[in-house]
SESEBA-15557 format. One record per residue (C-alpha): residue in one letter; x, z, y. Coordinates in steps of 0.25 Angstrom, whole numbers, plus 5000, padded with zeros to 4 digits. Each point is the difference from the previous one (the first is absolute). Layout:
% SESEBA-15557
aXZY;...
% end
This chain:
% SESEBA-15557
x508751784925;x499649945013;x498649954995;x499950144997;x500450075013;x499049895007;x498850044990;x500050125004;x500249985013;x498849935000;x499250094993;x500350105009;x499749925013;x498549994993;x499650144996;x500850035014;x498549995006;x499450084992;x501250115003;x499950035013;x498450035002;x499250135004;x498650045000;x499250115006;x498750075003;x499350085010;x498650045004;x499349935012;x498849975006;x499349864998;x499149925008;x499349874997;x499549925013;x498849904998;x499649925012;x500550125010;x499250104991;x500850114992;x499349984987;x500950114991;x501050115006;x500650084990;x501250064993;x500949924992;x501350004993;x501149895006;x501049944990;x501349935007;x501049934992;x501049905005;x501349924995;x501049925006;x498949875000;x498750085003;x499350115004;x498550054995;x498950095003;x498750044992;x499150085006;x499150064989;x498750075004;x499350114990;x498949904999;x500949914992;x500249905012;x501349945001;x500749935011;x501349934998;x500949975011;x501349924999;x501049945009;x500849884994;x501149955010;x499249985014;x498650004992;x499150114999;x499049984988;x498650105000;x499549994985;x500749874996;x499449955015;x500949955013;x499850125009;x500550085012;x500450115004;x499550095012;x500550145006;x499050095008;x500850105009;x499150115003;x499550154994;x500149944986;x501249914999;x499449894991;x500649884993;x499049924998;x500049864990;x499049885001;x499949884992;x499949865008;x498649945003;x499450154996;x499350085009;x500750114992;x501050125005;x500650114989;x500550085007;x500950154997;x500850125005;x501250024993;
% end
């Protein structure tokens, strides 16, 4: 009886993840930054989900690009990439991501 109580027990511990996540989606307005240059400043729809190990964002542009931002303990990944994060105070409160080495900025309003 024992063997049993701990099985599930441990069964719960492993789905407990999965339990105790959200996800949700909003209009925004994307920007993509190339060299200092706005190359693409358009609508787009911003997906968040989180759980209790991570949170993710795809930002998905009617175009059909996609951008996917994830933050794993104290790293910020920018399409699988190391990246950064970046905030821009001003008329247009952007978040703004970069992936390291890239002369790249992604930027949103939320």
């Amino acid at each position: 009886m024992r063997s049993l109580i701990l099985g599930a027990l441990l069964v719960a511990l492993s789905t407990f993840n999965a339990a105790v996540a959200g996800c949700g989606e909003s209009e925004g307005h994307c920007y993509y930054y190339e060299k200092g240059v706005m190359r693409s400043n358009a609508p787009c729809k911003i997906a968040v989900c989180s759980n209790i190990n991570e949170t993710f964002y795809n930002w998905r542009w009617d175009n059909g690009n996609e951008v996917a931002i994830r933050f794993e303990g104290d790293q910020t990944l920018v399409n699988g990439q190391p990246g950064f994060y970046l905030e821009l105070q001003g008329a247009d409160h952007l978040s703004c991501y970069g992936i390291e080495g890239k002369d790249e900025l992604l930027c949103s309003t939320e």
